[in-house]
Structure formats: structure tokens, C-alpha cells
C-alpha positions, -999 to +999 in steps of 0.1 A: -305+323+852-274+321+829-265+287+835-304+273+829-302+289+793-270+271+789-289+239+800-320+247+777-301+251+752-280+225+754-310+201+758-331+220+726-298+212+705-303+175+721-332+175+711-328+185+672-302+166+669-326+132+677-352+145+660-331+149+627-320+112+631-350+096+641-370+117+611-342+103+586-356+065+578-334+046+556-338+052+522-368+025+506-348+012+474-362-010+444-337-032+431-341-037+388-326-071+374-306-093+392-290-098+360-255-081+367-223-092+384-225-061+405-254-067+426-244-088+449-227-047+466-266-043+473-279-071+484-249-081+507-251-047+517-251-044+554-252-009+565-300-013+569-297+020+586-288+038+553-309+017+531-336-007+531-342-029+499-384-030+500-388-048+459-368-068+439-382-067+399-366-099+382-381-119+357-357-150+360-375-170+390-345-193+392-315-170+395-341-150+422-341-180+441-306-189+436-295-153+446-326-156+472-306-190+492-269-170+489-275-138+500-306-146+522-332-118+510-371-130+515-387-143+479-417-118+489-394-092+480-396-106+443-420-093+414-418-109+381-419-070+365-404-042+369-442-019+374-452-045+396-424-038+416-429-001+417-466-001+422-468-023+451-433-014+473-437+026+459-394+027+465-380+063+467-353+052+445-344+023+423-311+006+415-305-011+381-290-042+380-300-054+345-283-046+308-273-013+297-295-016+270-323-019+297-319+014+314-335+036+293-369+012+303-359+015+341-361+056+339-393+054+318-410+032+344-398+053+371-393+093+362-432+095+359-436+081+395-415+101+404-385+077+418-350+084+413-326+061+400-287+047+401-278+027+373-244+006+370-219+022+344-224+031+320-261+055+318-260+041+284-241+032+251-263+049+230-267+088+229-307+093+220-313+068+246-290+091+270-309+121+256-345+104+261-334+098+298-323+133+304-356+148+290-378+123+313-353+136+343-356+172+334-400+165+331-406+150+363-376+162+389-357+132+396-320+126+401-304+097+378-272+090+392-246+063+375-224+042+398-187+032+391-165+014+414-139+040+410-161+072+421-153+057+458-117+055+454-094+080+472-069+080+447-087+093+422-101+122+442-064+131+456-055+132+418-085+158+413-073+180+442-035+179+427-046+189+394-069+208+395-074+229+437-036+228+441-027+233+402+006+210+417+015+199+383+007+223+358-022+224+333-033+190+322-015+179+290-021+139+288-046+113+309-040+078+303-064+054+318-058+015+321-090-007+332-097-042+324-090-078+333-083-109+318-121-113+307-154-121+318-154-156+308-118-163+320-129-144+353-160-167+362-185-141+358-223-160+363-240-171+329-268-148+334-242-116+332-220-129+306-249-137+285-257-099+279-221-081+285-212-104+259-241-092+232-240-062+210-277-050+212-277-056+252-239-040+261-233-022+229-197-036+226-174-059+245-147-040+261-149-006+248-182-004+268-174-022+295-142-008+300-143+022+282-167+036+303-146+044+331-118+064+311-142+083+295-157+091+328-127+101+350-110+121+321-143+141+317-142+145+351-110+158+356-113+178+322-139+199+345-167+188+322-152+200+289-164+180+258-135+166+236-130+177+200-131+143+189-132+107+192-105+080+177-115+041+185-095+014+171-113-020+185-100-060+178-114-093+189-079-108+198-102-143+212-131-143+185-132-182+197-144-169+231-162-137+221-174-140+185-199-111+183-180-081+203-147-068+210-127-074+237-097-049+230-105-012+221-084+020+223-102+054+229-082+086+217-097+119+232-087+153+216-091+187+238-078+222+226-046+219+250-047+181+261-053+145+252-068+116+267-055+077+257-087+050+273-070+015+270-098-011+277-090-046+275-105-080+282-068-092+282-043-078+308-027-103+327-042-090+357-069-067+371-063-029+365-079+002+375-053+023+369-043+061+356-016+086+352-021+122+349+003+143+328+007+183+336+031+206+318+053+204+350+047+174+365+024+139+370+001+113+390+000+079+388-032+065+406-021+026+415-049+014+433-078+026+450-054+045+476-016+042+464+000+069+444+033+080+430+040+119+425+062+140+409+055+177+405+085+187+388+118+181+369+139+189+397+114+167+420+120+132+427+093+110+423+077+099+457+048+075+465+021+082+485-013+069+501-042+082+495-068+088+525-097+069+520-131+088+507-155+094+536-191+084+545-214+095+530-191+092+500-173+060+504-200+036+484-229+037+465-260+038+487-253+059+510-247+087+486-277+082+464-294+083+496-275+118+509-280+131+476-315+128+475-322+138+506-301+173+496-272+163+522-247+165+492-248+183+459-243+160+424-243+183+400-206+177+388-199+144+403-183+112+389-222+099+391-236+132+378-258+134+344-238+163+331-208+143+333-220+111+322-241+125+292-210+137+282-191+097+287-222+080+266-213+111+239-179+094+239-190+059+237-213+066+212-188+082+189-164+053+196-182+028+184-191+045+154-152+053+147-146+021+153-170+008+134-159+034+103-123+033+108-125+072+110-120+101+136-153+112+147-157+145+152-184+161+179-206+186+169-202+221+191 
């Protein structure tokens, strides 16, 4: 008698388990714009068991076809609009692949139907467009998550757990945060991307938005959400031959009660950087790379490298944790990709550009 409850149950748990795989389809996803550099991480994206892309909304028939032929994605997917898109393919969620300017119209198409969205960093450069998207998320229920290549990296969470679970270094004093390249142009980027990161109304800046954005997200972060006092941003167009109407050097001074953050975004390093050190009373981290690291906790310590373990499924990439984070498997509330944090990064880009613009420290309200 014992032993057949053993087999029952081990069959019933069987059982649930298959059921709870079979029951979870991957996630139907609308792609918005094919305008950005980025998107070539969803449609070469492999992984159909977490995702399936059921609508593409592009305008721009040629680059559709061109991207069509490269990465081998049916032209039935394609709708010339954005409602079109929606109405015919009803995705649960929509990524945004078009200007930052453009977000705010990707939310208002989709909060009312319900559909969640990812955008690419930043949610926005402007704060009452921010606002105007967190009102529409807060009316009709939907999460509105914003995707930076460095939310995946394991460096950058190890750094989190030193500082701020293990307290290994001491209250955070300084965070200095290096990201750029040599420049869009100078990189090959495709015509139809450089033509908006490159145009005030469509990016809001060269550089400082581009760039800026992840700083101002990763300090938040490790700041636990706190709002900085204010906001210093010196900005210079050291190639106005190449980019005539935006920046492509800025400088991003954060002020906190006990701490300060320094955001260096450049268009000109001499190579590719996604780099950060993080300065405690006692001791600091130096994030290389997605995985390499060099610590040192203390005076007395010496400083030692280390590597990183890499972030896990279903938080490794994008896609699959919109999808677990829709479907409840993970909580976002105070994530890299969260609204609260990244209301709190277009605050800072907002009041950047305007100190930049100004030539004054900008001070946020409480």
C-alpha cells in the first residue's frame, strides 16, 4: 500500500510538472521599429521555446526586406504601423526597436490593449514623457521594462552583492562609470540608426544619452533607489565635422548625502568600454568586463582579481526575463529594467541636459 502512494505520487508530481511546461507557450512578442542597432538580439534570437516573434510594425519596407533576407524572418510578419501590428497579431508583449523619442507612442498604442512592453535604454530622455508612460502603466496593469546590455552581466551583480548583501567594502563613498566607444559613425552603425542617435529631437543628445544612460542606471541601482541631490553635466562636441547637431562627450556628476557618482560617456575612447569601479569607505570593485573583476576590501588587503559567475536563465538576456516576469516567475520591482529605477535614470538625463545646456548644477526637487 505504501509503496503505490510513493508511485502515485511520484507519477501526480510527473504529471504537474508536464502540465506546467506544456501550459507555458512561448511568449507571443511584437517587435516596434527595426530602426535600432540592437535588434538584430531579437530577431537572431534562437531560443523559439521562450519567445515567438508573431508582428513586426516597421514603416521602412526596404530596411524590412533587407533585415527580412539577413536574418530570415517571413515579410508576413511585417505591418507598415505600429496598430496594425497590434490589432492583427494581439502580441502579449512588444519590444521597441525604434528612437527614444518614439517610445512614449509605443506605450500609448499598447497600455490600453493591455500588452506589456521592453524598450531599449533608455525609457526616455525626457521626464513628462517618462511620467506620461508611468501613468498609462499604473491605468491599465502592464509592466514596462527597459533593456540594457549590462543588466545581464555578472560582474555587475557580484559588485551589488559585495556592496551592498556582504557590506565587504564599507558604505558606498564614490561610483565611477566608464561606457562608450569610438563612435557610431566610426563603428559602422547602419544609416537607418545613425540617422536618429545622431538627432536631438529623436535621441535627445549624442552621448550623454546614449551613454549616459547606463551610469545613471547602475549607480541608481546600486544607490538602492535613492534619488541624487543634484545633477552637474558638462557636454563638448570634440568632432562637430562628424556630429554637428549633438554631443559626443558629456560628464554626469551625481551628488548623494554620503556619496558621489562621476558618469563619463564618450563617443571617443580608443576602444569599447563598459566599465565601473565602486568606492566604499574601506575598500573597492572594479567591474572589467561582463565577468572579470579586481577587489580589494581593505588597506591591509591586497588587491586580487576575480571572475565573476555568469547570470543565470531566466536572467541571462532579455527575452526570457520579460517573459518570466510577466508570467510572475520573477519579481521586477527593483531591477536594472524596473520603472522605479529607470524613472529615476530619465530624472537624471533630464536634468543633465538642462545643466548642460545652462552651464549650471541642477538641483532635484524632493
Amino acid at each position: 500500500m505504501k509503496k503505490n502512494l510513493i508511485l502515485l505520487s511520484f507519477l501526480f508530481l510527473i504529471s504537474s510538472s508536464l502540465s506546467a511546461q506544456v501550459s507555458k507557450k512561448p511568449l507571443r512578442i511584437g517587435v516596434a521599429g527595426l530602426t535600432h542597432g540592437h535588434v538584430g538580439w531579437i530577431l537572431g534570437y534562437k531560443k523559439t521555446d521562450v519567445i515567438e516573434v508573431v508582428g513586426i510594425a516597421e514603416s521602412n519596407r526596404e530596411l524590412a526586406e533587407k533585415l527580412s533576407k539577413q536574418y530570415g524572418f517571413s515579410m508576413d510578419l511585417v505591418y507598415s504601423s505600429l496598430d496594425e501590428m497590434l490589432d492583427k497579431t494581439k502580441p502579449e508583449a512588444v519590444t521597441a526597436f525604434n528612437s527614444i523619442f518614439q517610445h512614449l507612442e509605443v506605450v500609448k498604442a499598447c497600455a490600453p490593449r493591455g500588452i506589456h512592453v521592453m524598450v531599449e535604454k533608455p525609457l526616455s530622455y525626457r521626464l513628462d514623457h517618462a511620467k506620461e508612460m508611468e501613468a498609462l502603466v499604473k491605468k491599465h496593469n502592464i509592466k514596462l521594462l527597459t533593456n540594457y546590455e549590462t543588466t545581464w552581466y555578472g560582474s555587475n551583480h557580484k559588485a551589488y552583492e559585495l556592496v551592498n548583501t556582504e557590506n565587504a567594502i564599507g558604505p558606498i563613498r564614490k561610483i565611477v562609470v566608464h561606457d562608450g566607444h569610438r563612435g557610431p559613425k566610426e563603428i559602422g552603425v547602419g544609416p537607418e540608426f545613425l540617422d536618429w542617435l545622431t538627432d536631438p529631437f529623436q535621441n535627445g543628445g549624442g552621448a550623454l544619452i546614449d551613454f549616459g544612460c547606463y551610469g545613471a542606471n547602475l549607480i541608481t541601482w546600486l544607490m538602492k533607489g535613492e534619488r541624487p541631490i543634484s545633477v552637474t553635466a558638462v557636454t563638448q562636441q570634440l568632432k562637430p565635422e562628424i556630429y554637428p547637431k549633438v554631443d559626443d562627450e558629456a560628464t554626469i556628476i551625481l551628488t548623494y548625502p554620503h556619496a558621489q557618482g562621476i558618469i563619463q560617456a564618450s563617443w571617443n575612447w580608443p576602444v569599447s568600454r563598459k566599465d565601473m569601479e565602486v568606492y566604499g569607505q574601506t575598500g573597492y570593485v572594479h567591474t572589467l568586463d561582463g565577468l572579470t573583476m579586481r577587489i580589494r576590501k581593505s588597506e591591509k588587503d591586497k588587491e586580487v582579481p576575480f571572475v565573476a559567475e555568469p547570470t543565470q536563465f531566466p536572467q541571462d538576456e532579455p527575452f526570457a526575463y520579460l517573459a518570466a516576469v510577466i508570467r510572475n516567475d520573477l519579481k521586477s520591482d527593483n531591477d536594472l529594467s524596473s520603472l522605479k529605477i529607470n524613472m529615476i535614470v530619465v530624472e537624471i538625463l533630464d536634468a543633465a541636459r538642462k545643466s548642460a545646456r545652462e552651464g549650471k548644477v541642477v538641483y532635484l526637487k524632493k
